[in-house]
PDB file of N, CA, C and O in Angstrom, chain B, residues numbered from 101:
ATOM      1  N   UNK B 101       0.833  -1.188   0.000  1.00  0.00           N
ATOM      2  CA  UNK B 101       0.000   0.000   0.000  1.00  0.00           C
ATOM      3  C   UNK B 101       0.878   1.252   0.000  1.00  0.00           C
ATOM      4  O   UNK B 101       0.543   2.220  -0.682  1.00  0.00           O
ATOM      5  N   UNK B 102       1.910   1.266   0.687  1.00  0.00           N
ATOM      6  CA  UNK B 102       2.767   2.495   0.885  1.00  0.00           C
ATOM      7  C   UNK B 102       3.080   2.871  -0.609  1.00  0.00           C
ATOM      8  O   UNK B 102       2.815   3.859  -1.294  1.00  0.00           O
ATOM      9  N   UNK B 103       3.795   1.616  -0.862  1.00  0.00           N
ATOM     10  CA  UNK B 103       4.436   2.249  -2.673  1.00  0.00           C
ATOM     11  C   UNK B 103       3.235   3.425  -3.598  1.00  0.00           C
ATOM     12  O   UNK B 103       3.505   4.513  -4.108  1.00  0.00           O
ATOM     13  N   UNK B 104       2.246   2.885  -3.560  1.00  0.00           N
ATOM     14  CA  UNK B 104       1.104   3.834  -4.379  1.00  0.00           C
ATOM     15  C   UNK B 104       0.736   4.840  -3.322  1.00  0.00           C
ATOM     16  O   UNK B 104       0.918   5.965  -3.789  1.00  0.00           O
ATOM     17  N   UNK B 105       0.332   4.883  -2.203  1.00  0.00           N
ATOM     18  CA  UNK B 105       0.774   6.064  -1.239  1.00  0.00           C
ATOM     19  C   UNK B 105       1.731   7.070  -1.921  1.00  0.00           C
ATOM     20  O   UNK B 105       1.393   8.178  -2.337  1.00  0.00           O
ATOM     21  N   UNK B 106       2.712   6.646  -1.968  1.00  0.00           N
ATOM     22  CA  UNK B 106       3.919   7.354  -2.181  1.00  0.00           C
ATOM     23  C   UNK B 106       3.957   7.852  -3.943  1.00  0.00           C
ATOM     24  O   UNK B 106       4.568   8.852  -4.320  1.00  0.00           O
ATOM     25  N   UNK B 107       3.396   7.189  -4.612  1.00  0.00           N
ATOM     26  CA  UNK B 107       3.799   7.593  -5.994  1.00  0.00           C
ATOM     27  C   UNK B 107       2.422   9.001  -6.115  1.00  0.00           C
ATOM     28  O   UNK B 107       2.588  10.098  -6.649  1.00  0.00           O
ATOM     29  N   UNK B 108       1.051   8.462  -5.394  1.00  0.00           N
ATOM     30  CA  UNK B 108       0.206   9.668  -5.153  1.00  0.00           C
ATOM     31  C   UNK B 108       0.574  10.934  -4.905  1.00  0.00           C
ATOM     32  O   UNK B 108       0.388  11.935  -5.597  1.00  0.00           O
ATOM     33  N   UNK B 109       1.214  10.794  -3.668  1.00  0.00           N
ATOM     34  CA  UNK B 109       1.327  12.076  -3.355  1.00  0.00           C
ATOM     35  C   UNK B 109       2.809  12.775  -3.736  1.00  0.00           C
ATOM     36  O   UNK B 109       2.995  13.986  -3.859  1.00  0.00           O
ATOM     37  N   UNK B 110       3.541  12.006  -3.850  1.00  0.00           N
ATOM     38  CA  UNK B 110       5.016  12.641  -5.058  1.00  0.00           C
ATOM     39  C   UNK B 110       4.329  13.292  -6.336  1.00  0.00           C
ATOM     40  O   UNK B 110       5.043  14.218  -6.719  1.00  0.00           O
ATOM     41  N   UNK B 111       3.137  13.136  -7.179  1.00  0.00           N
ATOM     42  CA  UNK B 111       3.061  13.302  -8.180  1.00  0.00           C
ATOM     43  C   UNK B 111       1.609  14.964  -7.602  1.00  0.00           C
ATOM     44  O   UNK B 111       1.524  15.982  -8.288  1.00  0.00           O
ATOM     45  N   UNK B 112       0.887  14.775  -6.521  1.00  0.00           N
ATOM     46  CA  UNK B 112       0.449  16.178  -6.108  1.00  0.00           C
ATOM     47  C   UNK B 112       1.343  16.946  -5.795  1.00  0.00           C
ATOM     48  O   UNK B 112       1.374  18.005  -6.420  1.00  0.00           O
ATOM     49  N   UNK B 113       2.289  16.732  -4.830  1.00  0.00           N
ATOM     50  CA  UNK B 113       3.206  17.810  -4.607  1.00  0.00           C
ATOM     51  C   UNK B 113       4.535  18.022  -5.677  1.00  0.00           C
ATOM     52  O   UNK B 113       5.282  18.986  -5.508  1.00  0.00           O
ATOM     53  N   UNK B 114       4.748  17.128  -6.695  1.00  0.00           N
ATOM     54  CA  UNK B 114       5.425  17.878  -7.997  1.00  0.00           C
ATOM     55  C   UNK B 114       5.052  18.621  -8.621  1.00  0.00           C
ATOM     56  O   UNK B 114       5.486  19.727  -8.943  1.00  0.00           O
ATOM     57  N   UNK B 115       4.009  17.972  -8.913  1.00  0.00           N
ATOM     58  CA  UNK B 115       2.883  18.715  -9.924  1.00  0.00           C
ATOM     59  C   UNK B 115       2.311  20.461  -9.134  1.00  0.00           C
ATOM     60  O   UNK B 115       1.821  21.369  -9.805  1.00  0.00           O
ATOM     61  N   UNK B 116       2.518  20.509  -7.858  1.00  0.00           N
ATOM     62  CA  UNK B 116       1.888  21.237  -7.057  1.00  0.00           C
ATOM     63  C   UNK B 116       0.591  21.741  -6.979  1.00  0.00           C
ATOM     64  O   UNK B 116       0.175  22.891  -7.122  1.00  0.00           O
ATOM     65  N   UNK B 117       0.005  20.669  -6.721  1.00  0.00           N
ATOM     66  CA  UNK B 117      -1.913  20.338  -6.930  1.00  0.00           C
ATOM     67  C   UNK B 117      -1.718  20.159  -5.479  1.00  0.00           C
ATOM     68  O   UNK B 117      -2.900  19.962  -5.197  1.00  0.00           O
ATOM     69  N   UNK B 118      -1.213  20.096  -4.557  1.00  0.00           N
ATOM     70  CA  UNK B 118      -1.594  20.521  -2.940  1.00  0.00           C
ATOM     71  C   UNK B 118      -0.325  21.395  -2.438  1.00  0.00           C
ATOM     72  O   UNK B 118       0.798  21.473  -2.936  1.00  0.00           O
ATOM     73  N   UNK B 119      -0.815  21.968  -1.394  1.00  0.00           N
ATOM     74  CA  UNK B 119       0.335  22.507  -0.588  1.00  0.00           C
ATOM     75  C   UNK B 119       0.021  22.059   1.280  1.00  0.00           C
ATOM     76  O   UNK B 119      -0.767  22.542   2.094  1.00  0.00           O
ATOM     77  N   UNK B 120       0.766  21.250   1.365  1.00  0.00           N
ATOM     78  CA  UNK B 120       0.314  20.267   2.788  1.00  0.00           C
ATOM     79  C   UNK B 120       0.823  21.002   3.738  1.00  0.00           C
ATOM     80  O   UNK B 120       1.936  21.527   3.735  1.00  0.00           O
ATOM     81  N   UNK B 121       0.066  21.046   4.511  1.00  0.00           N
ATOM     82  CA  UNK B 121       0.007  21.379   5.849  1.00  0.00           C
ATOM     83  C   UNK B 121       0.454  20.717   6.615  1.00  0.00           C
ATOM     84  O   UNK B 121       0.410  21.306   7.694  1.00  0.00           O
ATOM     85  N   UNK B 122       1.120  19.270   6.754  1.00  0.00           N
ATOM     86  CA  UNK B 122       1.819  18.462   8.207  1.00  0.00           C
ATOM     87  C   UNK B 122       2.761  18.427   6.880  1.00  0.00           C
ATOM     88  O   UNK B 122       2.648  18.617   5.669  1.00  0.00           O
ATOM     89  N   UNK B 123       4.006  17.982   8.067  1.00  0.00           N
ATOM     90  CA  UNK B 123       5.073  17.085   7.766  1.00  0.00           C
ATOM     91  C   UNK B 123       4.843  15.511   6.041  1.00  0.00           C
ATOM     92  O   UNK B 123       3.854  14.785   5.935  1.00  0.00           O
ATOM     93  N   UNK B 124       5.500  15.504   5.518  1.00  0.00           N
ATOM     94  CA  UNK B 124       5.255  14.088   4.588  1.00  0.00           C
ATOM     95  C   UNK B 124       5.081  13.290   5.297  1.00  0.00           C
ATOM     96  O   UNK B 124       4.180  12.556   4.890  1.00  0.00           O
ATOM     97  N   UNK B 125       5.500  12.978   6.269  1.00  0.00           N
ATOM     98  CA  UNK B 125       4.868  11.440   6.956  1.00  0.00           C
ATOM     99  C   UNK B 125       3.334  11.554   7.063  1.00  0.00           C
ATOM    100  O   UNK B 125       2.512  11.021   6.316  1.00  0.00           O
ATOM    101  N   UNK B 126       3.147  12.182   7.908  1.00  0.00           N
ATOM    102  CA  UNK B 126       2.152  12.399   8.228  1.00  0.00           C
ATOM    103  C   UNK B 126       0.691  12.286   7.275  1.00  0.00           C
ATOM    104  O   UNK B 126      -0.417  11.786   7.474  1.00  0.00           O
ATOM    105  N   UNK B 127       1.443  13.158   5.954  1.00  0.00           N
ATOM    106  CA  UNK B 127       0.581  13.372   4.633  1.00  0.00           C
ATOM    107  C   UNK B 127       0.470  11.980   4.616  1.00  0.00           C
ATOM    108  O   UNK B 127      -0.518  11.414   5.085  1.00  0.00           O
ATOM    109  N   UNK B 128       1.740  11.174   3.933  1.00  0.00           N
ATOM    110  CA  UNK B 128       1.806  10.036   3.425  1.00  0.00           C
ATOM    111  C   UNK B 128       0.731   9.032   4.361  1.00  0.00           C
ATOM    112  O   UNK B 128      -0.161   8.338   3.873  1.00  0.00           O
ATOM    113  N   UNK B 129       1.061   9.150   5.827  1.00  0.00           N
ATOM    114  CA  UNK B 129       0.227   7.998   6.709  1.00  0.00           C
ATOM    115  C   UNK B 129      -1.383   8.376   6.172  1.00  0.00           C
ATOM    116  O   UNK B 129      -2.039   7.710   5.372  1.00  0.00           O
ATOM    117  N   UNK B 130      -1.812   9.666   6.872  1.00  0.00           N
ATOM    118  CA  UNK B 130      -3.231  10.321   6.346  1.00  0.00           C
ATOM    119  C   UNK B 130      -3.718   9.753   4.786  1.00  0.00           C
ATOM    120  O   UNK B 130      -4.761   9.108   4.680  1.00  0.00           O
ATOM    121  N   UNK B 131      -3.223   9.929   4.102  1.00  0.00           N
ATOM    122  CA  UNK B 131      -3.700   9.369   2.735  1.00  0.00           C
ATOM    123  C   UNK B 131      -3.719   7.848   2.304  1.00  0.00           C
ATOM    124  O   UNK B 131      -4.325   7.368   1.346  1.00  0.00           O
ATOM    125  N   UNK B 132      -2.713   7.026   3.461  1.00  0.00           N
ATOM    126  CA  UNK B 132      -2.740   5.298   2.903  1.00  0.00           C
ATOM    127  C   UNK B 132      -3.656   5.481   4.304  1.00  0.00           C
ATOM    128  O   UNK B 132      -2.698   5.576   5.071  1.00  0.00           O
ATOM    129  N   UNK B 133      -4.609   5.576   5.016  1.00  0.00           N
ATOM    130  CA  UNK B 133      -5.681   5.752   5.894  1.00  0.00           C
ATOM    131  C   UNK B 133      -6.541   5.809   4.986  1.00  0.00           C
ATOM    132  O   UNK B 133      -7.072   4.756   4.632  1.00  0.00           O
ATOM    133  N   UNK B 134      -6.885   6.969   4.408  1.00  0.00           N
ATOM    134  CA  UNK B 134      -8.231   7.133   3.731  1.00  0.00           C
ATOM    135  C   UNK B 134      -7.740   5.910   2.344  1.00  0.00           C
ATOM    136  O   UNK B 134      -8.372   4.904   2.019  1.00  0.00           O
ATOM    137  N   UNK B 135      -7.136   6.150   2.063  1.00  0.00           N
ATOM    138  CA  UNK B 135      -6.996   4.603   0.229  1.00  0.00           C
ATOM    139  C   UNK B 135      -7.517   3.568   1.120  1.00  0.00           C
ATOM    140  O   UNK B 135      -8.723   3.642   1.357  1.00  0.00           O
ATOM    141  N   UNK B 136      -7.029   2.866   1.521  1.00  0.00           N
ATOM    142  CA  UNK B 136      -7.331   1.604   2.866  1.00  0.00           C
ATOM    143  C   UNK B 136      -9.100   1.312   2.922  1.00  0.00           C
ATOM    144  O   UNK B 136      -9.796   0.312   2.745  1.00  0.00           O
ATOM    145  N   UNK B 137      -9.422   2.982   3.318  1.00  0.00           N
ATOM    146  CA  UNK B 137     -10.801   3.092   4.125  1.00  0.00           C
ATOM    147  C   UNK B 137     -11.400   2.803   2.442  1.00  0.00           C
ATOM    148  O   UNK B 137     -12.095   1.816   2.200  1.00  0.00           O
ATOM    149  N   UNK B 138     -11.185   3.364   1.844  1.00  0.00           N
ATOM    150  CA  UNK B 138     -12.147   3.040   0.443  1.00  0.00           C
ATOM    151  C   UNK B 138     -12.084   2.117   0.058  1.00  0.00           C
ATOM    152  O   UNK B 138     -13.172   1.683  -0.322  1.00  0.00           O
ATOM    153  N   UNK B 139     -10.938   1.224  -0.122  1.00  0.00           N
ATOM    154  CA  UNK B 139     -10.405  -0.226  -0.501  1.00  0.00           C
ATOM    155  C   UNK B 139     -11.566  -1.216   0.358  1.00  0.00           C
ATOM    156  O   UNK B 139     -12.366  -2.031  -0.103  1.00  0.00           O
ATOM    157  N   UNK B 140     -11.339  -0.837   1.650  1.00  0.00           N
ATOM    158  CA  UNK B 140     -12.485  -1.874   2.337  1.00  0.00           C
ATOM    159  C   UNK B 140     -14.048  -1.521   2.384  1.00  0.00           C
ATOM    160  O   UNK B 140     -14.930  -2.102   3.017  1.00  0.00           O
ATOM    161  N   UNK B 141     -14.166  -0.207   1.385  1.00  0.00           N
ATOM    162  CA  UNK B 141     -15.960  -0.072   1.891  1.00  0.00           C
ATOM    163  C   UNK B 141     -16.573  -1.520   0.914  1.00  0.00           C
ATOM    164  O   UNK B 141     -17.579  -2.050   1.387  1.00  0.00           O
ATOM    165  N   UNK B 142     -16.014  -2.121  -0.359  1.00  0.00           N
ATOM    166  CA  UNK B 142     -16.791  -3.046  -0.832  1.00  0.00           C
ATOM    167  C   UNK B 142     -16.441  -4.672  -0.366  1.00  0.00           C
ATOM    168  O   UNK B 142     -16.870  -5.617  -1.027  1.00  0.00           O
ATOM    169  N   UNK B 143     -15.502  -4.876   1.013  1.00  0.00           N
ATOM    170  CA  UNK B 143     -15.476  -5.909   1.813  1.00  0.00           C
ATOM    171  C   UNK B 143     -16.404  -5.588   2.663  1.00  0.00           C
ATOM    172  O   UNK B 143     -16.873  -6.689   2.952  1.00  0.00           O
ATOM    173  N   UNK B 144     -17.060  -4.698   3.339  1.00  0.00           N
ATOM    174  CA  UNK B 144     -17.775  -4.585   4.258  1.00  0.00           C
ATOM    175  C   UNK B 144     -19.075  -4.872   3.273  1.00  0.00           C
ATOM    176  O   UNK B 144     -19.490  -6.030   3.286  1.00  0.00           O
ATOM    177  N   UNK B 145     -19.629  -4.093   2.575  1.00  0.00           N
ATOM    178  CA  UNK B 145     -20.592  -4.330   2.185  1.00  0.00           C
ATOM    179  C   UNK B 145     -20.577  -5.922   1.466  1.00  0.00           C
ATOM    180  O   UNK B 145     -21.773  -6.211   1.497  1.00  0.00           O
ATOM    181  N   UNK B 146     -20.006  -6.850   0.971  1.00  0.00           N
ATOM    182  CA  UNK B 146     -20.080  -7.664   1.207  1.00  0.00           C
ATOM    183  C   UNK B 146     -20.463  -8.861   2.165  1.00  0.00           C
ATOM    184  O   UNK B 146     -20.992  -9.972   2.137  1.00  0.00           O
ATOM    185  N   UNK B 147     -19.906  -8.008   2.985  1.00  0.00           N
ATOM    186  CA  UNK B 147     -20.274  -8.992   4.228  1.00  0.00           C
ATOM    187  C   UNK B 147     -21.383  -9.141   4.415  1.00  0.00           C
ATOM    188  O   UNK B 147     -22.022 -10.193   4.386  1.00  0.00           O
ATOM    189  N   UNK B 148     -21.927  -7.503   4.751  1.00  0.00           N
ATOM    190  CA  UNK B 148     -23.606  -7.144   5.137  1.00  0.00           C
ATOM    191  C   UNK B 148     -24.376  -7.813   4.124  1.00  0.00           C
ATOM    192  O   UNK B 148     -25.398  -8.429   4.429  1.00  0.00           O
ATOM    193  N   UNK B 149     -23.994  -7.743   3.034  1.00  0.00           N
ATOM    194  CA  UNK B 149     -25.007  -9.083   2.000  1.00  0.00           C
ATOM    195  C   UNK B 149     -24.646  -9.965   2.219  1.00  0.00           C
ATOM    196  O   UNK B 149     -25.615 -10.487   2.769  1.00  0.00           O
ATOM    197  N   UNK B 150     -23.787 -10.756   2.225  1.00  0.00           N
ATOM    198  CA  UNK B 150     -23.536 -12.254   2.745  1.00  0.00           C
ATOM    199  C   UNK B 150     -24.940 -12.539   4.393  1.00  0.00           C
ATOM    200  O   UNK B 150     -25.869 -13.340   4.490  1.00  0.00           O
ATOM    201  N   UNK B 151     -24.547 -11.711   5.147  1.00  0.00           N
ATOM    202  CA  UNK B 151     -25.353 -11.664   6.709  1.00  0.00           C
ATOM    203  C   UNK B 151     -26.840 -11.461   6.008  1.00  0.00           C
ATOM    204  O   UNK B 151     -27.478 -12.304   6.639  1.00  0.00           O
ATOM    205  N   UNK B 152     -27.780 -10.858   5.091  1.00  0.00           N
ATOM    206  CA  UNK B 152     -28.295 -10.806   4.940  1.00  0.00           C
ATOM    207  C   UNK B 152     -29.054 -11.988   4.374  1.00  0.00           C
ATOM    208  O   UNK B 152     -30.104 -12.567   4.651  1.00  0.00           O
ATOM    209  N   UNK B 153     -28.179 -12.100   3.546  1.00  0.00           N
ATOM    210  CA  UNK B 153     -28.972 -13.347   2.660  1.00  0.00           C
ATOM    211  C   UNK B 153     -28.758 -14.977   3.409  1.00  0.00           C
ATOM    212  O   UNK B 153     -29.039 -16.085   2.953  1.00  0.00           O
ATOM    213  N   UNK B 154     -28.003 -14.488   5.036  1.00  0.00           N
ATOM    214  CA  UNK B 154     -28.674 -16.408   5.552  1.00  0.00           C
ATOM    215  C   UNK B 154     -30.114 -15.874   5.914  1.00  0.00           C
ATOM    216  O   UNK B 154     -30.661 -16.370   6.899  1.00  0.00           O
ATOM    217  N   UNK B 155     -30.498 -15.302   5.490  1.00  0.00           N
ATOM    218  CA  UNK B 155     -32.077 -16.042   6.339  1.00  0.00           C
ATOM    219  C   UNK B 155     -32.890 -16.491   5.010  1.00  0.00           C
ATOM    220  O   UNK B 155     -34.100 -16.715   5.010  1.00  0.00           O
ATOM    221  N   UNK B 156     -31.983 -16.597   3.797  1.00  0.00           N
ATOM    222  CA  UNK B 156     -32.697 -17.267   2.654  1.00  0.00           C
ATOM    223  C   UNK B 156     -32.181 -18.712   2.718  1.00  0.00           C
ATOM    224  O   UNK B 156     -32.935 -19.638   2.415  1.00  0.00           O
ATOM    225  N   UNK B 157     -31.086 -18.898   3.051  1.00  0.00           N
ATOM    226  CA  UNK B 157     -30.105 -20.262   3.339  1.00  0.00           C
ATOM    227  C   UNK B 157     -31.045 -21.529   3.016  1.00  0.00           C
ATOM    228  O   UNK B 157     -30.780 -22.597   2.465  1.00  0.00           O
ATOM    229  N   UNK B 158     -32.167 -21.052   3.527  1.00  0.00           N
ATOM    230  CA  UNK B 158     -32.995 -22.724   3.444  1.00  0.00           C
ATOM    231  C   UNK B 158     -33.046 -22.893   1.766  1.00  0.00           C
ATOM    232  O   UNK B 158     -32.462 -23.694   1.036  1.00  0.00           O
ATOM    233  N   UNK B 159     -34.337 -21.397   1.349  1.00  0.00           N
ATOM    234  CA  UNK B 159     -34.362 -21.379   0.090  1.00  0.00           C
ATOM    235  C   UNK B 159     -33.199 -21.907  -0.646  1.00  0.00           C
ATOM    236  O   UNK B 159     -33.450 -22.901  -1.327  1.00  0.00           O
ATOM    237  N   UNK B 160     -32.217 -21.558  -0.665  1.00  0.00           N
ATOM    238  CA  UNK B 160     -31.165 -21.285  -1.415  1.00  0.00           C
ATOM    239  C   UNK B 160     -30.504 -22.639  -2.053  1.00  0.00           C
ATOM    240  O   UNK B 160     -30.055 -22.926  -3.163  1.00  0.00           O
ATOM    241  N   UNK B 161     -30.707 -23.530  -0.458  1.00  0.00           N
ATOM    242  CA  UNK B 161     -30.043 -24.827  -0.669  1.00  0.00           C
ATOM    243  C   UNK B 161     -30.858 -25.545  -1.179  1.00  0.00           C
ATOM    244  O   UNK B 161     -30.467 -26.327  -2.045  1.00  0.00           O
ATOM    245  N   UNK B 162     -32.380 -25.508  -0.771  1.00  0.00           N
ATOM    246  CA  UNK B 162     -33.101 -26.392  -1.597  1.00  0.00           C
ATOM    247  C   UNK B 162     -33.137 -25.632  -3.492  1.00  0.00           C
ATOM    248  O   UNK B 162     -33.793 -26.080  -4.433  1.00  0.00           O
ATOM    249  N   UNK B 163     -32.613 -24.956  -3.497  1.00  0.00           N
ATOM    250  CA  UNK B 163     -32.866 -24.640  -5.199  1.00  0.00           C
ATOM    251  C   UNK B 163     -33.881 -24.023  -5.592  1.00  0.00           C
ATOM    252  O   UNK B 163     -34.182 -23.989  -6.785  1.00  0.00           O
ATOM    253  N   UNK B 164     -34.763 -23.276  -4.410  1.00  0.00           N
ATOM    254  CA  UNK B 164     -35.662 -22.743  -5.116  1.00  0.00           C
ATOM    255  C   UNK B 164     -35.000 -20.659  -5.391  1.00  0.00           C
ATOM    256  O   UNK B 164     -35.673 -19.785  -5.939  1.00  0.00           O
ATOM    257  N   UNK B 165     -33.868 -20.518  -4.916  1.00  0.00           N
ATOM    258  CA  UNK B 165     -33.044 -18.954  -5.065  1.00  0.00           C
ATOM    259  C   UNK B 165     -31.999 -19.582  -5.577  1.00  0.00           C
ATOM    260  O   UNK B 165     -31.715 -20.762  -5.373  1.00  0.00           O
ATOM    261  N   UNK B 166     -31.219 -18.572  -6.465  1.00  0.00           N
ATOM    262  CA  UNK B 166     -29.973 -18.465  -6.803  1.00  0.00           C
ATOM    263  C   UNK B 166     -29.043 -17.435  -6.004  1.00  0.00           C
ATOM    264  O   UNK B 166     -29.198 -16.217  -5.919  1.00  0.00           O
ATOM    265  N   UNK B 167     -27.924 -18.318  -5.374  1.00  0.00           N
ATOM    266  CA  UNK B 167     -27.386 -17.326  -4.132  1.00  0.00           C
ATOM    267  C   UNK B 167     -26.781 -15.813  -5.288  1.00  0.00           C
ATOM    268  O   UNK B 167     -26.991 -14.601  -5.276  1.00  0.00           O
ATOM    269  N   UNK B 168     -25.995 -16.732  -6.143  1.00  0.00           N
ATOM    270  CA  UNK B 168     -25.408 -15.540  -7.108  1.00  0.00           C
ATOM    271  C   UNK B 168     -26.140 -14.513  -7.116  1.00  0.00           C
ATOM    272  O   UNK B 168     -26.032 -13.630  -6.265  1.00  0.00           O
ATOM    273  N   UNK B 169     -27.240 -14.476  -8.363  1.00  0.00           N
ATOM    274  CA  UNK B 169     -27.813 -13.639  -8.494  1.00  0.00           C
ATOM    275  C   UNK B 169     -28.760 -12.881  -7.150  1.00  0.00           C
ATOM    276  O   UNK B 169     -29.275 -11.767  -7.244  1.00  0.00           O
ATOM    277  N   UNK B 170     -28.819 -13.559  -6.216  1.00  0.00           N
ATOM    278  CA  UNK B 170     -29.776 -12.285  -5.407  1.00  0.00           C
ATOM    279  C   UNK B 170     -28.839 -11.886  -4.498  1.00  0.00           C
ATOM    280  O   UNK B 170     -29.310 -11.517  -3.422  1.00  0.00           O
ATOM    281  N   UNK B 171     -27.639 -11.850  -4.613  1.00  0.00           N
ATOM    282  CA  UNK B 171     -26.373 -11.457  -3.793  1.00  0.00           C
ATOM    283  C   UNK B 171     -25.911 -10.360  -4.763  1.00  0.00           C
ATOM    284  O   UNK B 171     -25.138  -9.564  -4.232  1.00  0.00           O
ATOM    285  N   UNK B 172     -26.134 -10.170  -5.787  1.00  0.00           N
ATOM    286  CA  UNK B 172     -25.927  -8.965  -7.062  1.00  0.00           C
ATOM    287  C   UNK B 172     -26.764  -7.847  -6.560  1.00  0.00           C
ATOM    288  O   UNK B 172     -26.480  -6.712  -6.175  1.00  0.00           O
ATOM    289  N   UNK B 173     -27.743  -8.420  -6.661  1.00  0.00           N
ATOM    290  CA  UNK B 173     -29.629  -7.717  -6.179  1.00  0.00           C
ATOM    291  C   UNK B 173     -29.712  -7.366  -4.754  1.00  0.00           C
ATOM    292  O   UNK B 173     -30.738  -6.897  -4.262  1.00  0.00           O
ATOM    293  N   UNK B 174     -28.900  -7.536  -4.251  1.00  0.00           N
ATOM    294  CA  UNK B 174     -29.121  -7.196  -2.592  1.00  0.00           C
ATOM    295  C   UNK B 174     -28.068  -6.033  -2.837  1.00  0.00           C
ATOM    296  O   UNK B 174     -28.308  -4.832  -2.716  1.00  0.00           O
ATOM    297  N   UNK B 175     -26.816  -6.624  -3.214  1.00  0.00           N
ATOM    298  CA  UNK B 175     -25.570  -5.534  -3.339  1.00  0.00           C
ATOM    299  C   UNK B 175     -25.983  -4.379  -4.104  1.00  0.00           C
ATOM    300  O   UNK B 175     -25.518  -3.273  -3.829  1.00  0.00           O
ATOM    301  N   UNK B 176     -27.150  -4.601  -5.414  1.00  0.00           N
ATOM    302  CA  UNK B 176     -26.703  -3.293  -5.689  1.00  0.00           C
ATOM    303  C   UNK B 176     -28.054  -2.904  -5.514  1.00  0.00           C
ATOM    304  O   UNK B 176     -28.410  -2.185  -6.447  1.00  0.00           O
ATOM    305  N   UNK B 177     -28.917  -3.099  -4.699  1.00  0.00           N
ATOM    306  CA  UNK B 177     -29.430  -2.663  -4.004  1.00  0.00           C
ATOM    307  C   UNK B 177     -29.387  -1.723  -2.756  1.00  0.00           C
ATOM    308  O   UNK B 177     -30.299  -0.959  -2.443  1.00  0.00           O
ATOM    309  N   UNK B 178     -28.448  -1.846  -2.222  1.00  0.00           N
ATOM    310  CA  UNK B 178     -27.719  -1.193  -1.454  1.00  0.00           C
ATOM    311  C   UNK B 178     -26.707  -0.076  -1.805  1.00  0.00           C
ATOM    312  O   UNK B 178     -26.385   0.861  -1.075  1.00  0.00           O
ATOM    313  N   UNK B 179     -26.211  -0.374  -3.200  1.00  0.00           N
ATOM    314  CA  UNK B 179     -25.290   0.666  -3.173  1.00  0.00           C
ATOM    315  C   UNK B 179     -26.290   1.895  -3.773  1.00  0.00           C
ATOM    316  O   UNK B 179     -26.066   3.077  -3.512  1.00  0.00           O
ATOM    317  N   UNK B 180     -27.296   1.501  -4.517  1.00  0.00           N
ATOM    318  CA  UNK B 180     -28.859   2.436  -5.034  1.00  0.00           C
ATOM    319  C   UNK B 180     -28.777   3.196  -3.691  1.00  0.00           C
ATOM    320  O   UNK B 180     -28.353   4.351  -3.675  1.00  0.00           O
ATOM    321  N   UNK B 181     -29.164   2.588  -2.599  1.00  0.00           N
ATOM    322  CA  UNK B 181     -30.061   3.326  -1.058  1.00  0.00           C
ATOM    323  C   UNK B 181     -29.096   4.055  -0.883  1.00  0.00           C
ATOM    324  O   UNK B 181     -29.448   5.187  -0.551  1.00  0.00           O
ATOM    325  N   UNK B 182     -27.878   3.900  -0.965  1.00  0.00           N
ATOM    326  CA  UNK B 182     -26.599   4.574   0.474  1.00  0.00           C
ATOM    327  C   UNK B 182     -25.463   5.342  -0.675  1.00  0.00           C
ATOM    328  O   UNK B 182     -24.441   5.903  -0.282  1.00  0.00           O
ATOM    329  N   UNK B 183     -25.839   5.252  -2.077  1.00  0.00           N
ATOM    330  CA  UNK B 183     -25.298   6.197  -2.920  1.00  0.00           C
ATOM    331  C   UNK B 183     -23.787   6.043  -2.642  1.00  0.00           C
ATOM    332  O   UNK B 183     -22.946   6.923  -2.455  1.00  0.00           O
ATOM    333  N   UNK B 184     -23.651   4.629  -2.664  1.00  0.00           N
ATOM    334  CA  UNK B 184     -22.136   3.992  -3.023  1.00  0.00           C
ATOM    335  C   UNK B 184     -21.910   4.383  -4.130  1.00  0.00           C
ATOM    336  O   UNK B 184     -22.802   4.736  -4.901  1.00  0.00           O
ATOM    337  N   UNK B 185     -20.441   4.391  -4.459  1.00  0.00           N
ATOM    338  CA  UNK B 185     -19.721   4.404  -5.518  1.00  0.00           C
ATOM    339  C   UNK B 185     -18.452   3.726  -5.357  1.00  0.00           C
ATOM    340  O   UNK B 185     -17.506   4.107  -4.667  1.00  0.00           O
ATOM    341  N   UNK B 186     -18.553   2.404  -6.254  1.00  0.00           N
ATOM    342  CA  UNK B 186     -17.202   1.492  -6.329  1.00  0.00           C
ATOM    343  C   UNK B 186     -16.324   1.299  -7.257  1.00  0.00           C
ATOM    344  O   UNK B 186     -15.373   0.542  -7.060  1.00  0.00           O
TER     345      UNK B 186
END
């Protein structure tokens, strides 16, 4: 994660598209924080559809749902409500 951290913000402050206010570490830590935090918003929401869809589990196994497809339909169902962007 650091390496692209690092090529990010070498290429704002060459370019001089920011003028930072802390120390580079600091920048550098702050920004592989937020990349990280975005990287995991579509593991989390995963999950929350995975948790959602056992209470179809019965359906599912007997064959009357397709886990695939209503695991699409839940997900982007969700990203519709909460105005995700992945």
């Amino acid at each position: 994660m650091r390496p692209i951290t690092e090529r990010i913000i070498n290429e704002l402050l060459e370019n001089e598209l920011v003028e930072p206010a802390v120390p580079r570490d600091k920048l550098l830590e702050g920004a592989e924080a937020i990349i990280l935090e975005e990287l995991m918003v579509e593991d989390r929401l995963n999950d929350e559809v995975r948790e959602i869809l056992k209470k179809y589990e019965g359906e599912i196994e007997k064959g009357r749902l397709d886990y695939r497809k209503l695991f699409d339909l839940t997900k982007q169902k969700l990203i519709r409500e909460r105005n995700i962007t992945l």
